[in-house]
VOGU-3710 file (C-alpha; in Angstrom, 3 decimals, decimal comma):
1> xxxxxxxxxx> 1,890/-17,535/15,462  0,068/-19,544/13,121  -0,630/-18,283/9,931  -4,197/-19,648/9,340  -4,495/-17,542/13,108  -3,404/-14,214/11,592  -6,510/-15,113/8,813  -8,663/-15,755/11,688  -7,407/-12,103/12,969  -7,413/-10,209/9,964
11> xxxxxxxxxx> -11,249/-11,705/9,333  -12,387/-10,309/13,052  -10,755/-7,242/12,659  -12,645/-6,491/9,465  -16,008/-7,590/10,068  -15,885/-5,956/13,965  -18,206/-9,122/14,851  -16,526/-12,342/15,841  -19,993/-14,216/15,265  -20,008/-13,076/11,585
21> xxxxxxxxxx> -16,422/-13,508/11,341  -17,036/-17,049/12,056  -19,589/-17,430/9,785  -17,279/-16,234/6,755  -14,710/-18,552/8,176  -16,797/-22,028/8,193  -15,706/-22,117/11,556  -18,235/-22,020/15,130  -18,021/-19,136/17,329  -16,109/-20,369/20,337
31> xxxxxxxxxx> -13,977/-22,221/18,191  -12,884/-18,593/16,926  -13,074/-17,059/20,330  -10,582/-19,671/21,547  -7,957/-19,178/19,085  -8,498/-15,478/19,146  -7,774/-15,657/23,234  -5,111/-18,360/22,440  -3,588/-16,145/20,164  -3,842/-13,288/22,919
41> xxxxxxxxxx> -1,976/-14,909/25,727  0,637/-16,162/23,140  1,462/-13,186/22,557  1,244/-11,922/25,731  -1,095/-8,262/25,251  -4,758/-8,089/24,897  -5,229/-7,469/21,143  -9,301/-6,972/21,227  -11,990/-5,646/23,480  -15,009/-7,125/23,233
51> xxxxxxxxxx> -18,337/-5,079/23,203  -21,934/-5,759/22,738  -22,138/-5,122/19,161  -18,461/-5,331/17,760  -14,891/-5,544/18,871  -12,318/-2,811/18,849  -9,321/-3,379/18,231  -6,657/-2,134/20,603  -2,908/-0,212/19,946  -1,175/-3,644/19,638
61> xxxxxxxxxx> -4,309/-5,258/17,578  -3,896/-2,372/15,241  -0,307/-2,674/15,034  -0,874/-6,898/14,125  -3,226/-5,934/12,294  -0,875/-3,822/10,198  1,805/-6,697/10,289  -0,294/-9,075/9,282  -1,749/-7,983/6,253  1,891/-7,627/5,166
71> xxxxxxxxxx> 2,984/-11,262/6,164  -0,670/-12,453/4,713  0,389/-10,439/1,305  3,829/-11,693/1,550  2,598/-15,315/1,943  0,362/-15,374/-1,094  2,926/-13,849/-3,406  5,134/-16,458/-2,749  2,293/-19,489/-3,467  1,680/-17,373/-6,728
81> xxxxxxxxxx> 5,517/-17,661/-7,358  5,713/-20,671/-6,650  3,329/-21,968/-8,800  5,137/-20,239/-11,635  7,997/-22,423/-12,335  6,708/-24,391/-15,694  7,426/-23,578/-19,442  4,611/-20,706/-20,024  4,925/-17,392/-18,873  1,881/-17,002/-17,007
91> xxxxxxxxxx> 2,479/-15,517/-13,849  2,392/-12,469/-12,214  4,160/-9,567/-11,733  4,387/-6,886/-8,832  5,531/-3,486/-9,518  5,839/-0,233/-7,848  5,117/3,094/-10,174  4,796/6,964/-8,478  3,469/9,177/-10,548  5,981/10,349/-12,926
101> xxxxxxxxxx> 6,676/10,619/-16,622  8,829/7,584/-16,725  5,976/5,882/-15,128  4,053/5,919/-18,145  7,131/4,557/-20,090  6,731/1,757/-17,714  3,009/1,081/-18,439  3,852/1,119/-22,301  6,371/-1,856/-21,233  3,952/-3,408/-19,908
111> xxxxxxxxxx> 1,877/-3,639/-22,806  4,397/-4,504/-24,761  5,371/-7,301/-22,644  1,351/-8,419/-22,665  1,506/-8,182/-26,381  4,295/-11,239/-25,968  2,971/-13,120/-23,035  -0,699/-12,341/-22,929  -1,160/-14,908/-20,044  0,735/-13,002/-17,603
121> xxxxxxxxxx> -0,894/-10,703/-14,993  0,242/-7,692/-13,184  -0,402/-6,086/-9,809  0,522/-2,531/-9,557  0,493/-0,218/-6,658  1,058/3,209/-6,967  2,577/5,379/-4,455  5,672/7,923/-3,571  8,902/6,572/-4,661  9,615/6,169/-1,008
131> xxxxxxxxxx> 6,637/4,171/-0,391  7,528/2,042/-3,655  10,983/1,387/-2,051  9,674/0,386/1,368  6,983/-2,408/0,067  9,992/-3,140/-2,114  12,768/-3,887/0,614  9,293/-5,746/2,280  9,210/-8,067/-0,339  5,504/-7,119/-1,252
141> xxxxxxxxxx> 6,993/-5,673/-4,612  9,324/-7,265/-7,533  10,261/-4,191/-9,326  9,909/-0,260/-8,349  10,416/2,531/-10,147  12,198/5,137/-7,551  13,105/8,645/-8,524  16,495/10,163/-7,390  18,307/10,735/-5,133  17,632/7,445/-3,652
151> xxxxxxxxxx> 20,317/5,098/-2,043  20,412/1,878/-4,787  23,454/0,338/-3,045  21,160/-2,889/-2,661  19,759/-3,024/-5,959  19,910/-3,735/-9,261  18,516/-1,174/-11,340  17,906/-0,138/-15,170  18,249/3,966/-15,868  15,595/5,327/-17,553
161> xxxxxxxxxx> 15,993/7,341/-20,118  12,830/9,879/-19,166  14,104/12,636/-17,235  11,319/14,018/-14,761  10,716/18,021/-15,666  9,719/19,960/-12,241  6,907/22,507/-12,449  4,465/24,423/-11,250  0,618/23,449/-11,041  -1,691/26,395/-11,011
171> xxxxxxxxxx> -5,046/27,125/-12,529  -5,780/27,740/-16,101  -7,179/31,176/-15,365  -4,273/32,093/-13,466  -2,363/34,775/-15,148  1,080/32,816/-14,746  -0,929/30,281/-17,304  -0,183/32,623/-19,916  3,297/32,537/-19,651  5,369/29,522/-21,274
181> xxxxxxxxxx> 7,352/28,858/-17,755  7,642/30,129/-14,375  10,470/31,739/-12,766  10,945/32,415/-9,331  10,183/35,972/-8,707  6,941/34,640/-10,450  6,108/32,476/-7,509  7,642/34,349/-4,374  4,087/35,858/-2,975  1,778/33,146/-3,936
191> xxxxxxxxxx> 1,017/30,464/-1,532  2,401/27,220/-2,666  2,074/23,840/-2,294  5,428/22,419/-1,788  6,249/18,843/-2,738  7,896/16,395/0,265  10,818/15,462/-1,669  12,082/19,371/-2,051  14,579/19,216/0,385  16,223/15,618/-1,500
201> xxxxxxxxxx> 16,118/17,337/-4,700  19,335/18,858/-4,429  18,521/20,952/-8,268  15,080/21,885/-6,854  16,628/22,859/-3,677  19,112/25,027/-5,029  16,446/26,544/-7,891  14,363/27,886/-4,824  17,419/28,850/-2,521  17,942/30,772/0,432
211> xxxxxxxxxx> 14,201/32,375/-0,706  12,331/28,727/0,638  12,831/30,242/4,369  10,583/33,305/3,122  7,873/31,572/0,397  4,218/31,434/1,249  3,803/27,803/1,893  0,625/26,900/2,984  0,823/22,839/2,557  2,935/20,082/1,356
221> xxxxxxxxxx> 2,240/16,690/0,174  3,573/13,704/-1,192  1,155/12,484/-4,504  0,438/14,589/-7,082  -3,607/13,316/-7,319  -3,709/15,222/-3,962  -2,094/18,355/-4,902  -4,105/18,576/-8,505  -7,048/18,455/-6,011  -6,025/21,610/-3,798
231> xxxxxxxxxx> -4,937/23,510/-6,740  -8,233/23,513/-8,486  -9,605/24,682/-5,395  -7,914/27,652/-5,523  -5,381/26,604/-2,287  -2,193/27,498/-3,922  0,271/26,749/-6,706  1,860/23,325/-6,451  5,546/22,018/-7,363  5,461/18,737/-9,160
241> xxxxxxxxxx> 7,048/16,672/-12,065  5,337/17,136/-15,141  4,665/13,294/-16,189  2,627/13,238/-12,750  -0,043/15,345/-13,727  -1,892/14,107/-17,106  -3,266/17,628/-17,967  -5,147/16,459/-20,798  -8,162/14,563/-18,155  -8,503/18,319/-16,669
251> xxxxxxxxxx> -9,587/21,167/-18,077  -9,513/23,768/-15,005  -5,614/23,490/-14,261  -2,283/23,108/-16,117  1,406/22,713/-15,826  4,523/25,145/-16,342  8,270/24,555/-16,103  10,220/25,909/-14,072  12,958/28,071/-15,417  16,181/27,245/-15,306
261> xxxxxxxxxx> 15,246/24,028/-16,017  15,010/21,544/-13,194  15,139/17,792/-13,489  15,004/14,243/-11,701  16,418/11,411/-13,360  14,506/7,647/-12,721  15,240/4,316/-12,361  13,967/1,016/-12,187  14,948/-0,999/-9,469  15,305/-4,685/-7,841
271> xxxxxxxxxx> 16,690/-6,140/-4,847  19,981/-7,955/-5,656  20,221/-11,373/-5,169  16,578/-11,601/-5,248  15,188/-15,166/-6,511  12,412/-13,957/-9,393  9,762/-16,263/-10,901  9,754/-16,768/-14,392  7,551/-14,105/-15,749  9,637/-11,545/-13,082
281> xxxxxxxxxx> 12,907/-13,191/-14,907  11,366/-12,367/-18,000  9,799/-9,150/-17,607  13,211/-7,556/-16,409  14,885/-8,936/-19,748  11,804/-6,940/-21,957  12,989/-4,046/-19,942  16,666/-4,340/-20,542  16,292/-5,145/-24,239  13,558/-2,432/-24,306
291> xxxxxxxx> 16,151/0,037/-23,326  19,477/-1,398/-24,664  17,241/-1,165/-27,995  16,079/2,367/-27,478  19,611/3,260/-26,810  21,004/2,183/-29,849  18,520/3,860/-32,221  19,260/6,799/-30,474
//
């Protein structure tokens, strides 16, 4: 496959009209048509059907399509990195953060590191820590912040110091909101909203024991943006890290920890043996001085 093809693709695919496709693409229609059919018998499956008014893509045009916005993103990083290698620090860096309390340590690195190089860029994508680690492995990300347990034996990684405080989401009005943390008698009729990475969490596991088999769970999830959602509507209270909800943007709903205490620790992670551009290079030194630094004033 040719990558200016997969461009070709990826344009169709979006605009659902070859003819306008074209048009974006500075190229004629059957010129597009051919390579589109070209493309097709290459690969040996029909990827598109063709209709009056658009095209639809079929199971194994969706699945390219999928595939090739990776390789397309993949592609362009690497120009970008490319690029890089000269004297100024001016490139760009790619970084995975879920929503966590030691992600907002990592923004405030960032800054700091603008506040040095002000000519370098960042692109950040924000997702589970599962998700971070999978665009990660994919090359699509430099650096990811991944919560444990996670397997690192093929990275690199920096601990951070912020440990991740579990909780419980609930309503302001609610009358656990009074109290200063939950317990779990507290929580054992309510319905809950139960967070994907439970089971992992071998302290959150063993803070809700045998009882999980017998809680009101009425929905889990994996982002905490969702979760903040269902719990103002009055769906249930919802298990989270505190650093994941920033309470002080909502007025209707708060966060309580659980007691016993249960934490996650974070770290921030990089493939190893992975060939960084300069500002990448440079970035993960801020970080290690950062919190070499940090853990001598401690």
């Amino acid at each position: 496959m040719e990558f200016r093809v997969l461009r070709y693709f990826l344009t169709v695919a979006r605009e659902e009209n070859i003819t306008r496709a074209a048009e974006l693409l500075f190229i004629t229609q059957p010129t597009l048509s051919r390579q589109l059919q070209q493309l097709e018998e290459q690969l040996g499956t029909q990827l598109i059907v063709r209709g009056k008014r658009k095209i639809v893509l079929t199971e194994a045009g969706m699945l390219l399509r999928h595939r090739a916005k990776e390789i397309v993103s993949l592609v362009e990083k690497t120009e970008d990195e490319l690029q890089e290698y000269s004297t100024k620090i001016n490139g760009q860096v790619f970084i995975g953060i879920p929503e966590s309390a030691a992600g907002q340590q990592i923004i405030e690195l960032l800054k700091g590191f603008q506040d040095r190089f002000p000519e370098a860029t960042y692109d950040i994508y924000t997702g589970t820590a599962d998700m971070v680690k999978e665009r990660m492995d994919k090359g699509l990300i430099d650096i990811g912040l991944l919560i444990e347990p996670a397997d690192i034996e093929k990275y690199d990684y920096i601990p951070m110091k912020q440990k991740e405080k579990w909780g419980i989401l609930l309503p302001k009005d609610a009358p656990l909101a009074a109290q200063e943390n939950v317990i779990l008698k507290d929580i054992r009729d309510a319905p809950l909203l139960i967070s994907k990475r439970y089971k992992r969490v071998k302290q959150l596991s063993e803070w809700f024991g045998k009882d999980i088999e017998r809680l009101n769970i009425v929905a889990t999830f994996n982002l905490t943006t969702n979760a903040s959602i269902m719990v103002k509507n009055n769906m249930g209270y919802a298990t989270v890290v505190g650093g994941s909800f920033l309470g002080e943007s909502e007025n209707s709903i708060c966060f309580r920890p659980l007691f016993p205490e249960v934490y996650s620790n974070s770290i921030l992670a990089w493939r190893k043996y992975q060939v960084f551009s300069p500002t990448v290079t440079k970035f993960i030194e801020h970080v290690k001085n950062y919190i070499s630094n940090d853990e001598r004033i401690r």
